[in-house]
DRENDO-321223 format. One record per residue (C-alpha): residue in three letters; x, y, z. Coordinates in pm, whole numbers, padded with zeros to 5 digits, always signed. Layout:
N
ALAXYZ ...
END
This chain:
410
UNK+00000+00000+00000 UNK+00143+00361-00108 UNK+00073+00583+00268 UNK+00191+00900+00075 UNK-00072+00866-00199 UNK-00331+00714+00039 UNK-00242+01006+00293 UNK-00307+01288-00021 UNK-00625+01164-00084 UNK-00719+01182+00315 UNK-00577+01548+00320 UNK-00729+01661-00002 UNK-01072+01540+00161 UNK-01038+01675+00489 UNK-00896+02000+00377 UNK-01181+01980+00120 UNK-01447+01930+00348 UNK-01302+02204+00659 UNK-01317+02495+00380 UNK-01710+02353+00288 UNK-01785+02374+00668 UNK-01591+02713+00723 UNK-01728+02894+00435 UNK-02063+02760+00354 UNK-02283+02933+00624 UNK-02109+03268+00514 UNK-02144+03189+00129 UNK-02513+03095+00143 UNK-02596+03445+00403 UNK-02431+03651+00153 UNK-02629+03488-00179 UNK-02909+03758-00294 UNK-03260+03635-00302 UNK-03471+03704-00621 UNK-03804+03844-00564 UNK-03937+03530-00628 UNK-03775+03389-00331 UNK-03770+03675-00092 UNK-04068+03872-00236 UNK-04103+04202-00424 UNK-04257+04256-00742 UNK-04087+04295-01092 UNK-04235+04581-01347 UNK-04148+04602-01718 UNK-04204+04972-01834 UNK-04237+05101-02198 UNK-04082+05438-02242 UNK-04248+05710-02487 UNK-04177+06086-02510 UNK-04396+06327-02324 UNK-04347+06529-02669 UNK-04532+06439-02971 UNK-04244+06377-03252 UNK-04004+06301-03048 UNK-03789+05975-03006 UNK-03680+05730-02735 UNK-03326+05737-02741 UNK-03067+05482-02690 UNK-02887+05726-02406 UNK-03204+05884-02310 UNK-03351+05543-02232 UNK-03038+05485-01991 UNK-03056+05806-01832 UNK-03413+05735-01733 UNK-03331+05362-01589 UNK-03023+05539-01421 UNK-03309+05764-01253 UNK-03522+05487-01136 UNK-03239+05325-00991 UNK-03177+05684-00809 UNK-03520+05694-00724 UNK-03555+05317-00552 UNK-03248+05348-00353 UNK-03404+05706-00238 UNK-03662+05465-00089 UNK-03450+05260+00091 UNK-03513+04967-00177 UNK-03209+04726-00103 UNK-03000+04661-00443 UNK-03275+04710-00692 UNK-03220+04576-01015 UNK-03292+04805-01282 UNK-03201+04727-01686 UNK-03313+04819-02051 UNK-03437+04590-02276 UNK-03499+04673-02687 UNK-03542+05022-02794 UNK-03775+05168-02559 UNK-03860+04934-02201 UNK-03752+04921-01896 UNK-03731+04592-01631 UNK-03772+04699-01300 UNK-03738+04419-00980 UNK-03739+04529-00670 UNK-03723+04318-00309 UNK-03833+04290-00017 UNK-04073+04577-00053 UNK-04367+04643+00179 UNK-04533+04986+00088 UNK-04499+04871-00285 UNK-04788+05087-00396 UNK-04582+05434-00251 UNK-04263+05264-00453 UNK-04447+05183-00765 UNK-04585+05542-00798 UNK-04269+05715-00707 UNK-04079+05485-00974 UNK-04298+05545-01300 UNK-04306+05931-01290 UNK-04066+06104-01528 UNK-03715+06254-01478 UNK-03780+06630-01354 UNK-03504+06812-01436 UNK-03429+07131-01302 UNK-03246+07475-01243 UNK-03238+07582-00917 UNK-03152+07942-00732 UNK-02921+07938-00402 UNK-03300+07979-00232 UNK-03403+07671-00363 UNK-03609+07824-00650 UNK-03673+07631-00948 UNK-03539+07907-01237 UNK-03550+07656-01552 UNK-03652+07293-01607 UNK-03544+07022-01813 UNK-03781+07111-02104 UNK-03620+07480-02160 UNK-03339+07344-02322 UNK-03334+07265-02700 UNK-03343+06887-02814 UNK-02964+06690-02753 UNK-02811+07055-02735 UNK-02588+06990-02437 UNK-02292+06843-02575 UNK-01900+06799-02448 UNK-01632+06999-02536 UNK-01294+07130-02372 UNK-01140+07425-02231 UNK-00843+07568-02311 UNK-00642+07356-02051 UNK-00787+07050-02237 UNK-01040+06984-01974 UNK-01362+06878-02001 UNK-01715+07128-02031 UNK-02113+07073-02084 UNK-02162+07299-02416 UNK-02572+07415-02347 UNK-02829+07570-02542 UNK-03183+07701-02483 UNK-03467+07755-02617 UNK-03602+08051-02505 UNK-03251+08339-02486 UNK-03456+08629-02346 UNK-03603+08366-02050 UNK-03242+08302-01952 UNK-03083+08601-02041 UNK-03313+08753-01709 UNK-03206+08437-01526 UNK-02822+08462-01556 UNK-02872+08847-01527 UNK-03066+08722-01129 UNK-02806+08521-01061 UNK-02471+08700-01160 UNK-02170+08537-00946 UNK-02445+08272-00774 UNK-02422+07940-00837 UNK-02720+07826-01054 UNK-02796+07450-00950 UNK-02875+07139-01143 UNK-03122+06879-01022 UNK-03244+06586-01113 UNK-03539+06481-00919 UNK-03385+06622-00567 UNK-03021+06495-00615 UNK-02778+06768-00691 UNK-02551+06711-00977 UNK-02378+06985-01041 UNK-02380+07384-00920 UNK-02200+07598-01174 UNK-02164+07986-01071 UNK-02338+08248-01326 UNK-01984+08446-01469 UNK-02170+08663-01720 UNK-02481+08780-01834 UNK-02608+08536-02180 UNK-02785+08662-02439 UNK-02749+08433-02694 UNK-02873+08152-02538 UNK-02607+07933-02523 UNK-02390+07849-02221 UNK-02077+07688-02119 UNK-02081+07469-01746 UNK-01730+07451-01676 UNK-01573+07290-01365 UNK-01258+07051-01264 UNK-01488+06754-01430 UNK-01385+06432-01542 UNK-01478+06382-01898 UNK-01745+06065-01709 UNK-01876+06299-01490 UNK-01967+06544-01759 UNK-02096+06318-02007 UNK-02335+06242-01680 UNK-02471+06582-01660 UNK-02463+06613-02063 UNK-02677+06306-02091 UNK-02880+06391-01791 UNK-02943+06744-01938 UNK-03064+06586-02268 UNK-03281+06386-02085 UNK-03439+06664-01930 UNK-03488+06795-02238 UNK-03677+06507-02327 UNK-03871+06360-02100 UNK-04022+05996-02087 UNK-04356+05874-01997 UNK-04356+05544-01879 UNK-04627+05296-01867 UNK-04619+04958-01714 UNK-04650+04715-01991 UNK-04597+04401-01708 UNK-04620+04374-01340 UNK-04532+04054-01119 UNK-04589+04040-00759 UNK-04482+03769-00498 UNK-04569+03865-00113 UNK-04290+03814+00094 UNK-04455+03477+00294 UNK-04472+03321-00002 UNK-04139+03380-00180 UNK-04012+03215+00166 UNK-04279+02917+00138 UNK-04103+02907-00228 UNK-03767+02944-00089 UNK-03791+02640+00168 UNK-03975+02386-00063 UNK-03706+02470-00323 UNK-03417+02388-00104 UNK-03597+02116+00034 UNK-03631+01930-00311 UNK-03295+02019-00377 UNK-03149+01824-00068 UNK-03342+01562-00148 UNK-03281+01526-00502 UNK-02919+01555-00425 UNK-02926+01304-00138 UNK-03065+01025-00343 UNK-02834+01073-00622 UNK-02528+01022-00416 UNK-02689+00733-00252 UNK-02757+00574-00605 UNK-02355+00708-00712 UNK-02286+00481-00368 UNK-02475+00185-00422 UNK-02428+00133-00818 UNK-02088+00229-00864 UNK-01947+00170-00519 UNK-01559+00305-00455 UNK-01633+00535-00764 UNK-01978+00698-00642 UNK-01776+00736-00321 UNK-01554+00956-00512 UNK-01827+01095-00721 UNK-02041+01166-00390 UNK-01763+01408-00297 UNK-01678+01603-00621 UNK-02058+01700-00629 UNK-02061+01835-00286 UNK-01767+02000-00446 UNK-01961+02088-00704 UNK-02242+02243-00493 UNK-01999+02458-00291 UNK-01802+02580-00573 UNK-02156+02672-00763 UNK-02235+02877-00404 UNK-01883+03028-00407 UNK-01927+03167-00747 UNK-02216+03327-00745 UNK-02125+03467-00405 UNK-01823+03597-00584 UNK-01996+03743-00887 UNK-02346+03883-00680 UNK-02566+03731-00865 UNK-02938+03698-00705 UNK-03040+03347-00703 UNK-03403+03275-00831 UNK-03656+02969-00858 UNK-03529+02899-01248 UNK-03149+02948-01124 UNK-03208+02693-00853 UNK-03405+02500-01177 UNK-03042+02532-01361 UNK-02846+02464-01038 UNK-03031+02109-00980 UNK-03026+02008-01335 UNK-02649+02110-01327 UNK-02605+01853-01052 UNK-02756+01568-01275 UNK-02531+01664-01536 UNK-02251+01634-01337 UNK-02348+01293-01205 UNK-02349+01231-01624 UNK-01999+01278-01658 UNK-01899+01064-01378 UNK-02118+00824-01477 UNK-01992+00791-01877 UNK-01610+00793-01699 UNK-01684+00464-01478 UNK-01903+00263-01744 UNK-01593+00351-01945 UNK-01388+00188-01640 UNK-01607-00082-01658 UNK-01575-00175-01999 UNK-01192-00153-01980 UNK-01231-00367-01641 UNK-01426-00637-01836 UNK-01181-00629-02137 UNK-00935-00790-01928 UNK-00722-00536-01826 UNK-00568-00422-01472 UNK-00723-00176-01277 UNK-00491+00112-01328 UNK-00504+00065-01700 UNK-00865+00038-01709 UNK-00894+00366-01514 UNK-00634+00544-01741 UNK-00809+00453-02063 UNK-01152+00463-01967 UNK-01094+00870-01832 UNK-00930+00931-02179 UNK-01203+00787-02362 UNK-01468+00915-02206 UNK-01317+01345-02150 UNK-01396+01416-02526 UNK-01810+01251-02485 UNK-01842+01460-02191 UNK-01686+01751-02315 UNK-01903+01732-02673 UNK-02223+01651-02463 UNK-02137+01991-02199 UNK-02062+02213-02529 UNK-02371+02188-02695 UNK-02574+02231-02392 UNK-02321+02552-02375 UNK-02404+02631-02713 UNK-02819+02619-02624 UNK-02767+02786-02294 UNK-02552+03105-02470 UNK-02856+03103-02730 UNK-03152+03127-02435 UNK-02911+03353-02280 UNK-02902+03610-02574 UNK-03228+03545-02734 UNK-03441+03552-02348 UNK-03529+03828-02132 UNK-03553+03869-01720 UNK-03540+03467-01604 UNK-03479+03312-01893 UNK-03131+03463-01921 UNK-03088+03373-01557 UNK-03140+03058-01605 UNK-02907+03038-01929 UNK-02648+03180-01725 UNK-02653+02955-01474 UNK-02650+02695-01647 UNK-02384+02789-01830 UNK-02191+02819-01481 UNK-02264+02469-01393 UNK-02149+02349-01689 UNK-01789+02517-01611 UNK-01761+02406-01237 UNK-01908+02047-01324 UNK-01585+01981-01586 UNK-01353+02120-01275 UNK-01490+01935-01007 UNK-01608+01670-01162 UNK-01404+01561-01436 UNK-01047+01658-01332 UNK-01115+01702-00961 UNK-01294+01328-00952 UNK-01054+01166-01164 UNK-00737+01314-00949 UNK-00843+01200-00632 UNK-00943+00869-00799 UNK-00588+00813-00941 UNK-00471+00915-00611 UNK-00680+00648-00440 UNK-00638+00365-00701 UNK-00256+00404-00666 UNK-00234+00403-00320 UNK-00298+00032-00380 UNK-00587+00056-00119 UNK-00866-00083-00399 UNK-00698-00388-00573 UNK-01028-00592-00660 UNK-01287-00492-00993 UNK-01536-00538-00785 UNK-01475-00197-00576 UNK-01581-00075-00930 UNK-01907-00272-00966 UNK-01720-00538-01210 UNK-01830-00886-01100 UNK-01488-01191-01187 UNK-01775-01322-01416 UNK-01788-01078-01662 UNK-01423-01016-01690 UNK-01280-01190-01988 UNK-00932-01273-02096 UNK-00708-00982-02286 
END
């Protein structure tokens, strides 16, 4: 018996195992809920100009989703998730809400943009300037400036006269953005907000002043609600089936395949922590179809160890010894796995790119699975495998299911 290689696989367990028991009640704490499983609802806006003739831009349509998000953190909404979707809507989900009727009315008004006086006084809004007029340009130190233009020059000719050497405020909704001090009297109509910006945080109040300029209505095209008792109901029957499901494939890896499933009983463990680790690391907000993609990940990873020990099996019954089987049934069997994980890929990237809102979540995580499963349990299994068939501990086929019987002369 090799100790040293018998002692590696021990360690590589234990250590294995410790960081599983360490981590795991910090890893699944720090997970974000979908509002499926925590409650919330989920919104899907269309966007259309206040102004007849006027288009939904690409960076106006930003600018107002950048708003929204403003506007649900304002409400002490915990890491709502706010993107665009097409040409002109909006997705909106928000958890663990509970006055969602204040949130919901608050959310779907439009940007107001505005001017304001040191006294608070609202001297111009967002609709006073001309049509994509504010525009970036530099100084003559090379440094960025917001370029403006109005439409009415006598309205802010009397405004910049008011405020000579005051700073003249811009808003959007109540968060301050900007406050630029009046230099000169304009009579032209046209403006230059100059500052020690960054050439980001004036294309911010550039966009921001365009979308002022044009305003978007928004009308809720789609609206999902979950109440918070039942997205935990949801929550604890989904984890419940999980464990199960999981529990009875290991027992099956156990009883069919024996010293194998043993192995294969702890690369999916492996499996399942690195899955939690990963979208710890990358804050992603776990929902009922990315639990969906997590458990059928699991199957598929019991797939690949399964097509690796049948290939054992055969190479068992062929005659030869037990090392050889192992090394030529893992060779035989890596490019099967890997064509059978690529075109699920391949499906998963086209759900992901085609699919909106939980479709693409659960495209994504399957896609994930697919990744960790070839790690853990393709080259993570079939190390600590080698490890234990060389430590000489397993000697017999029938550690490997393979009955004398069926083993014929090579």
């Amino acid at each position: 018996m090799d100790i040293k290689r018998l002692a590696a696989f021990l360690g590589i367990v234990l250590i294995v195992f410790a960081s599983i028991g360490l981590t795991s009640p910090a890893l699944l704490g720090g997970i974000k809920l979908g509002l499926d499983l925590r409650g919330g609802f989920e919104i899907l806006y269309v966007a259309e100009p206040l102004e007849a003739g006027q288009q939904v831009t690409k960076e106006s349509l930003l600018e107002t989703a950048r708003s929204i998000e403003q506007r649900a953190n304002a409400q002490k909404v915990a890491e709502p998730e706010v993107t665009t979707e097409g040409q002109d809507r909006i997705r909106v989900r928000v958890a663990g809400v509970a006055n969602e009727a204040q949130v919901r009315e608050v959310l779907k008004k439009p940007a107001e943009l505005t001017f304001r006086g040191p006294d608070g006084t609202k001297e111009m809004v967002g609709s006073d300037f001309a049509v994509g007029a504010a525009q970036i340009g530099y100084d003559q130190s090379n440094r960025p400036q917001i370029n403006i233009e109005v439409k009415d020059a006598e309205k802010f000719r009397k405004v910049t006269e008011k405020l000579l050497g005051k700073p003249l405020a811009i808003y959007l909704d109540e968060t301050e953005l900007s406050a630029p001090i009046v230099q000169n009297v304009l009579t032209d109509g046209k403006a230059t907000i100059s500052g020690n910006y960054t050439y980001e945080e004036a294309k911010q109040i550039a966009d921001t002043i365009n979308l002022g300029a044009l305003p978007l209505k928004l009308t809720e095209k789609y609206t999902q609600s979950v109440g918070a008792s039942l997205g935990l109901q949801s929550l604890h029957q989904t984890v419940k089936a999980s464990a199960i499901a999981s529990i009875l494939i290991i027992l099956f890896m156990l009883i069919i395949y024996r010293v194998p499933g043993l192995v294969a009983s702890i690369s999916i463990v492996t499996f399942i922590w690195a899955m939690l680790g990963v979208m710890y690391l990358m804050k992603a907000t776990l929902t009922l179809p990315g639990i969906a993609a997590f458990v059928l990940g699991v199957g598929m990873a019991v797939d690949s160890n399964i097509i690796t020990y049948e290939r054992i099996k055969d190479e068992l019954r062929s005659g030869k010894s037990l090392f050889s089987a192992l090394k030529a049934g893992s060779k035989n069997s890596f490019r099967t796995i890997v064509d059978a994980q690529l075109t699920t890929v391949i499906a998963a990237a086209v759900l992901y790119f085609l699919g909106t809102g939980a479709i693409q979540g659960f495209a994504l995580t399957l896609i994930l699975t697919i990744i960790v499963s070839i790690l853990t349990n393709v080259f993570f299994s079939r190390w600590l495998l080698h490890l234990l068939v060389r430590s000489n501990l397993v000697k017999k086929p029938e550690y490997f299911g393979v009955k004398e019987s069926e083993i014929h002369a090579l």
